[in-house]
TORVEX-634684 format. One record per residue (C-alpha): residue in three letters; x, y, z. Coordinates in steps of 0.001 Angstrom, whole numbers, padded with zeros to 6 digits, always signed. Last residue first. Layout:
<pts>
ALAXYZ/...
</pts>
This chain:
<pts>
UNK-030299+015197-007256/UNK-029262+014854-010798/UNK-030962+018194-012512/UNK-028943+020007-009497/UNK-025400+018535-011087/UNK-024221+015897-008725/UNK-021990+016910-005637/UNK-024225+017299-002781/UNK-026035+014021-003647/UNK-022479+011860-003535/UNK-022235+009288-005951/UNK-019957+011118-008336/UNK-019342+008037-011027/UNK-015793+006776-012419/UNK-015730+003737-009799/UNK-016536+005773-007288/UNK-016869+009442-006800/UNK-017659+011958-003654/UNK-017096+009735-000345/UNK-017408+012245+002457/UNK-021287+010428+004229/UNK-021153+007194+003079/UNK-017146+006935+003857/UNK-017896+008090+007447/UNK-021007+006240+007578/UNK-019214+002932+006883/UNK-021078+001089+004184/UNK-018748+001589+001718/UNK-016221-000503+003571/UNK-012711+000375+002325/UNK-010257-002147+002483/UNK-006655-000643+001693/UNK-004098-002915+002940/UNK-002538-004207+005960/UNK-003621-007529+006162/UNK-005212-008105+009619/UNK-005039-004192+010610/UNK-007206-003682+007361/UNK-006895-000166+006380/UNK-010197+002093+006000/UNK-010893+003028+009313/UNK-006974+004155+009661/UNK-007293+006863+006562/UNK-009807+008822+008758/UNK-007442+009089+011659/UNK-004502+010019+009239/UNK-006380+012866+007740/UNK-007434+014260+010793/UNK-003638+013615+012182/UNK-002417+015083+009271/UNK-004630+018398+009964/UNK-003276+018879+012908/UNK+000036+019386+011985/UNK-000737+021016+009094/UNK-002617+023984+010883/UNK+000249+024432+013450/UNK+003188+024112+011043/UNK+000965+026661+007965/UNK-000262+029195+010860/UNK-001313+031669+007754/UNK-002868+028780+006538/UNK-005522+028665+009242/UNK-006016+032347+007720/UNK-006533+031160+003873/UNK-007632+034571+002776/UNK-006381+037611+004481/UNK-009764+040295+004735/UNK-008732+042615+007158/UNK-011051+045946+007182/UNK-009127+048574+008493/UNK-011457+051727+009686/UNK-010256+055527+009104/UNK-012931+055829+006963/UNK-012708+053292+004822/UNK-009323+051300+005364/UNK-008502+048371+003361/UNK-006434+045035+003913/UNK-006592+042347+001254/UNK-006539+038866+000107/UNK-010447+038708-000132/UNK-011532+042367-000276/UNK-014075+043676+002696/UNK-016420+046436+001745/UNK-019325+045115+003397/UNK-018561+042607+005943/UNK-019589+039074+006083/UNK-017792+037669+003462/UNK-018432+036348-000130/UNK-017139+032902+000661/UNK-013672+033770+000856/UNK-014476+036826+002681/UNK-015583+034660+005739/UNK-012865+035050+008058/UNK-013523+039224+007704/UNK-011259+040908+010546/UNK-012414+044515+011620/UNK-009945+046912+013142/UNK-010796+050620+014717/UNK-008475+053109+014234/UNK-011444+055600+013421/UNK-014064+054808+016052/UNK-017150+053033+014397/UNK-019985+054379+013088/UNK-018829+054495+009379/UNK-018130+050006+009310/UNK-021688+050167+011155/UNK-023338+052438+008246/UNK-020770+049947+005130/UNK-023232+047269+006835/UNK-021698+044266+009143/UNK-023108+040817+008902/UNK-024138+039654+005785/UNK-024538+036243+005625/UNK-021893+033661+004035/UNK-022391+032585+000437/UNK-024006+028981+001218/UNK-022948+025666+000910/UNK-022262+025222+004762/UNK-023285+028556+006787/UNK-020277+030621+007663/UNK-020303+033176+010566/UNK-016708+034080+011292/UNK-016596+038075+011925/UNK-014087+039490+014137/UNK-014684+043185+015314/UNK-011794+045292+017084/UNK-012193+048531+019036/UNK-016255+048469+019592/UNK-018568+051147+020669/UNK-020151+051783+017147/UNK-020570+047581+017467/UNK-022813+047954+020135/UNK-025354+049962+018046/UNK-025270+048199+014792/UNK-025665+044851+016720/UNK-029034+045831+018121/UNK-030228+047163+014797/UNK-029011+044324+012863/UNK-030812+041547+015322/UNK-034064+043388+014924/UNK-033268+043141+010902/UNK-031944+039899+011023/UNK-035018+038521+012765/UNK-037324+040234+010401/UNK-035234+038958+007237/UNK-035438+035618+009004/UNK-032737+033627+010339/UNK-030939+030862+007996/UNK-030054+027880+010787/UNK-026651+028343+012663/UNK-025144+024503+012455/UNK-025112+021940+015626/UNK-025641+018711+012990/UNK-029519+018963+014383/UNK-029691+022389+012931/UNK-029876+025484+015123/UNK-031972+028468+015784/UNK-034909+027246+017753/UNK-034286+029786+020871/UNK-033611+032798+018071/UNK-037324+032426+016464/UNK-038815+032163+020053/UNK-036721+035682+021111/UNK-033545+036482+022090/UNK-032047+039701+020494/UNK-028622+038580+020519/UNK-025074+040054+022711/UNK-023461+037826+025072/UNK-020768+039096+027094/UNK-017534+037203+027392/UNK-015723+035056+029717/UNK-015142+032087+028291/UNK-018303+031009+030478/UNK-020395+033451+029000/UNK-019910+032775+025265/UNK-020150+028530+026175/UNK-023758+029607+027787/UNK-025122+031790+025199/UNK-023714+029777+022461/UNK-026100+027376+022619/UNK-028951+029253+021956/UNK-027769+029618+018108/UNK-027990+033221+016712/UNK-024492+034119+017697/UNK-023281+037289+019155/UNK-019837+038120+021208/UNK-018733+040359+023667/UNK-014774+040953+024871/UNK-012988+043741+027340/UNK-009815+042864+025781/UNK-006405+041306+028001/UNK-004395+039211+025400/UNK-006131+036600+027160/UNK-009556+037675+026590/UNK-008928+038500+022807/UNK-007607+034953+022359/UNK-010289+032909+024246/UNK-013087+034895+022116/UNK-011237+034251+019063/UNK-011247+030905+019826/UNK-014787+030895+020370/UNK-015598+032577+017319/UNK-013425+029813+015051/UNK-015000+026694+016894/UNK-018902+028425+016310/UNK-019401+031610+018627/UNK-020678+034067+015030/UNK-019788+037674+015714/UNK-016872+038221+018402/UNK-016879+041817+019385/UNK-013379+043294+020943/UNK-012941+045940+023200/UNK-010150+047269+024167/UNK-008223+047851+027436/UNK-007971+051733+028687/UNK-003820+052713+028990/UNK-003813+054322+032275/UNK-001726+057315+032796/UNK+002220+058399+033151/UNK+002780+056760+036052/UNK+001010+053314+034625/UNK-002068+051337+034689/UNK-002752+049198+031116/UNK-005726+047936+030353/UNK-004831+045173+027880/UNK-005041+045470+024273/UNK-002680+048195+023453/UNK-003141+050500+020425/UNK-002320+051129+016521/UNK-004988+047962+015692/UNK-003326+046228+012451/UNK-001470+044078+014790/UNK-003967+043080+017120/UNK-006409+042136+014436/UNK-004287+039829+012766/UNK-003674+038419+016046/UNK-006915+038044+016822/UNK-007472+036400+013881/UNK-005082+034214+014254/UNK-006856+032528+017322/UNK-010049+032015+015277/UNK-008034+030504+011759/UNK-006219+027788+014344/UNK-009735+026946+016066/UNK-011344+027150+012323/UNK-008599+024486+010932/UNK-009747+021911+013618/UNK-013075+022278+013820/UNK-013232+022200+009865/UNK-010935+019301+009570/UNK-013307+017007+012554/UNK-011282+013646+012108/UNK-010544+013341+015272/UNK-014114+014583+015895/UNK-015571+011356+013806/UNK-016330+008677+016727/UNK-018243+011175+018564/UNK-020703+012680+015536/UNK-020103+015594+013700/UNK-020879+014005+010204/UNK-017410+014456+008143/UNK-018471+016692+005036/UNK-015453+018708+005201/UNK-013127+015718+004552/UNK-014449+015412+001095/UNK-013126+011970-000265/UNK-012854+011317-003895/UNK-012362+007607-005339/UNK-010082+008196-008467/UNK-010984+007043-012265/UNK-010021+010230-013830/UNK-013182+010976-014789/UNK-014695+010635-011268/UNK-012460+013590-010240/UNK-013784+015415-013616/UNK-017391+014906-012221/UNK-016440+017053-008625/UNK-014872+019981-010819/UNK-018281+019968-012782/UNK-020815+019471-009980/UNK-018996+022446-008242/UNK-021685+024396-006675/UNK-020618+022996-002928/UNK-017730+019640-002883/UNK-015061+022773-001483/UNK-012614+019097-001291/UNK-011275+018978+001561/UNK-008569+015965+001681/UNK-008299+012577+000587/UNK-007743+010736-002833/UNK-008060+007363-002877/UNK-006967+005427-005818/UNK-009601+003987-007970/UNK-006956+003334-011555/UNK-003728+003997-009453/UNK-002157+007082-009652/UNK-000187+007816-011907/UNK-001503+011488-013628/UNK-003593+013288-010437/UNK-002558+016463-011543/UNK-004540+016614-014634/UNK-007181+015925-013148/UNK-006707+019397-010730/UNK-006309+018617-006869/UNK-008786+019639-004498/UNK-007034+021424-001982/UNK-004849+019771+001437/UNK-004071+016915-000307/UNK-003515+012571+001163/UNK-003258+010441-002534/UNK-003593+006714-001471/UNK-003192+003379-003759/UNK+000354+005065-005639/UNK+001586+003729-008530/UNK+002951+006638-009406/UNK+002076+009680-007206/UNK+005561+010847-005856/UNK+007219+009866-009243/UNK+005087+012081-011031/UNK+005230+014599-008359/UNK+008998+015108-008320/UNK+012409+013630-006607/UNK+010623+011217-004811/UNK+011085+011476-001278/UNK+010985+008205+000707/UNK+008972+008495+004594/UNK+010357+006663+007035/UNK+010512+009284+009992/UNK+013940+010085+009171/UNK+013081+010313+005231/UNK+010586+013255+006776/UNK+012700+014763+008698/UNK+015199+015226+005966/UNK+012540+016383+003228/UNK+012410+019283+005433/UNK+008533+020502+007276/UNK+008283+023939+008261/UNK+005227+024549+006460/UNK+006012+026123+003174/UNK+008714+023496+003012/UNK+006654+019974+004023/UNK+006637+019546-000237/UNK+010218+020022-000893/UNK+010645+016999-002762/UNK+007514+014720-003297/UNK+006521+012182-000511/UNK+006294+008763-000822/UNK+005410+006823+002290/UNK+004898+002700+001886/UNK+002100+001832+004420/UNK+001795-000857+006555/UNK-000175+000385+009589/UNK+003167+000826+011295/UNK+004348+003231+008282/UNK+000920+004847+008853/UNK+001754+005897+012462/UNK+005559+007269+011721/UNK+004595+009252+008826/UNK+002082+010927+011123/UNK+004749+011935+013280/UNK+006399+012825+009963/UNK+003633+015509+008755/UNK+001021+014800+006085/UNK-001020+016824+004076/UNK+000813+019969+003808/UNK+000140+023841+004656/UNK+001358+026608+002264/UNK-001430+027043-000109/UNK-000958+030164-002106/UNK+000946+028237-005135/UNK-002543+026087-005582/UNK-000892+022636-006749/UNK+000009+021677-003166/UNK+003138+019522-002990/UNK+002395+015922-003144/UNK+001595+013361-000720/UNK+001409+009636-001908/UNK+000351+006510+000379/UNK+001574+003272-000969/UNK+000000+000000+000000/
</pts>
């Protein structure tokens, strides 16, 4: 069984699929380890430690992926990129499966078995393998420090002979994995913190981080969450009652950190170009969503603006931007999925398609997409 890891095709992608401590583990489940030259770079990672921890490096892709059973990626890989592998091969990693019937079919073109890694059901046995939690606790602490270092003042209060330096304050908005990292972060480096979050839920794990919880919380607020533990769509008359609350604390706010993301949608809007005017010039926000449309009006994926006197921070890729941390923990995800389907008896592949993990990430088989959320909308 030979497991292949490659370096990212996407030039902007600096994380890696698999790190040597997680070389280690598969080589005693019986794997063969290629990896391609240089590929652990962007992250930290040298081709020594890797060949230390078992793994061979092949001198370029082609001879990374040839032959190979397993393909472990951080992006979706192109087709054409997927040249050597063997007919069915597995190819793991996130996938972005939503509106992309066409990227999706060309997978099952080239004859591999496609895994989406974001689709993992949140259930017990699956939060090893949890990518999104894992990524969005990374992406939530950065953000803070994003936002720290744009913001041209302390964070903590500061008490000193020449005057006290006030603390700021920081608004959280959205308390999934990302928000309530953020929330951690901001209180440690010493903010006066809040956050929002239209799931009931949050109220409690906002409060005992140490933060003030800001909602409007009515009926249509108290049944606000999916079964999966997702932030339902809210009503335009809901968002508007939540809007006006949020446009007024927000005008008192330092820092803002947006992170609400609903799966396969563009993200909700969040913060008006009125609420980016009303706040303090100096002030920072941090857009985590921009890549899918963002939650802040006037934010620019891959860049920082200023209207106003207000930055808006809109870095894509933020887990990314914390490429050893990120990777790291991504591996083991990877890794821990990759164990279910390797026979401890024999040590090869044996996939059981009846597994709910592979039921629910499995994309194509046997040169057909097979998963709903992937087939053109005619299909489903």
């Amino acid at each position: 069984m030979k497991i292949a890891v490659a370096k990212e095709t996407d030039a902007a992608e600096p994380r890696v699929a698999l790190t040597p401590d997680v070389v280690k583990k598969l080589k005693g489940l019986g794997a063969d380890i290629s990896v391609e030259t240089g590929a652990g770079v962007a992250s930290g990672v040298t081709d020594a430690a890797y060949e230390e921890a078992g793994a061979t490096i092949a001198a370029s892709r082609a001879d990374a992926l040839a032959g190979a059973d397993v393909l472990l990626t951080v992006r979706r890989p192109s087709p054409e990129s997927l040249a050597g592998l063997k007919p069915g091969a597995l190819v793991i990693g996130t996938m972005d499966p939503y509106g992309q019937a066409d990227a999706i079919a060309a997978l099952a073109t080239a004859n591999v078995s496609a895994f989406a890694m974001e689709l993992m059901p949140r259930i017990t046995r699956a939060q090893v393998m949890d990518v999104l939690s894992s990524q969005a606790n990374l992406a939530g602490y950065r953000a803070v420090i994003d936002a720290a270092a744009e913001f041209g003042r302390a964070m903590p209060q500061m008490m000193t002979a020449a005057g006290t330096v006030p603390p700021a304050r920081a608004f959280v908005m959205g308390a999934g994995v990302a928000g309530l990292q953020a929330i951690a972060t901001a209180r440690r480096l010493g903010a006066v913190v809040s956050a929002t979050d239209v799931r009931p839920a949050a109220k409690e794990q906002v409060a005992s981080l140490g933060a003030k919880f800001v909602a409007v919380e009515d009926d249509e607020f108290k049944q606000a969450e999916t079964a999966a533990g997702y932030a339902k769509p809210m009503s335009a008359e809901y968002q508007a009652k939540q809007a006006e609350l949020v446009a007024a604390h927000i005008a008192k706010q330092d820092i803002v950190i947006t992170t609400a993301l609903i799966p396969g949608r563009p993200a909700p809007r969040l913060v008006t170009a009125a609420m980016v005017k009303s706040m303090k010039p100096g002030s920072v926000i941090v857009d985590l969503a921009v890549e899918r449309g963002g939650n802040v009006e006037g934010a620019i994926p891959g860049e920082v603006v200023e209207i106003d006197g207000v930055k808006i921070v809109g870095h894509l890729n933020v887990a990314g931007r914390l490429a050893a941390s990120s990777s790291a923990l991504y591996a083991k995800n990877l890794s821990s999925f990759l164990e279910t389907m390797i026979s401890k008896e024999t040590k090869e592949l044996a996939v059981n398609w009846d597994d709910e993990l592979v039921k629910a990430t499995a994309l194509t088989r046997d040169g057909a997409v097979i998963h709903p959320i992937a087939k053109p909308a005619e299909a489903n």
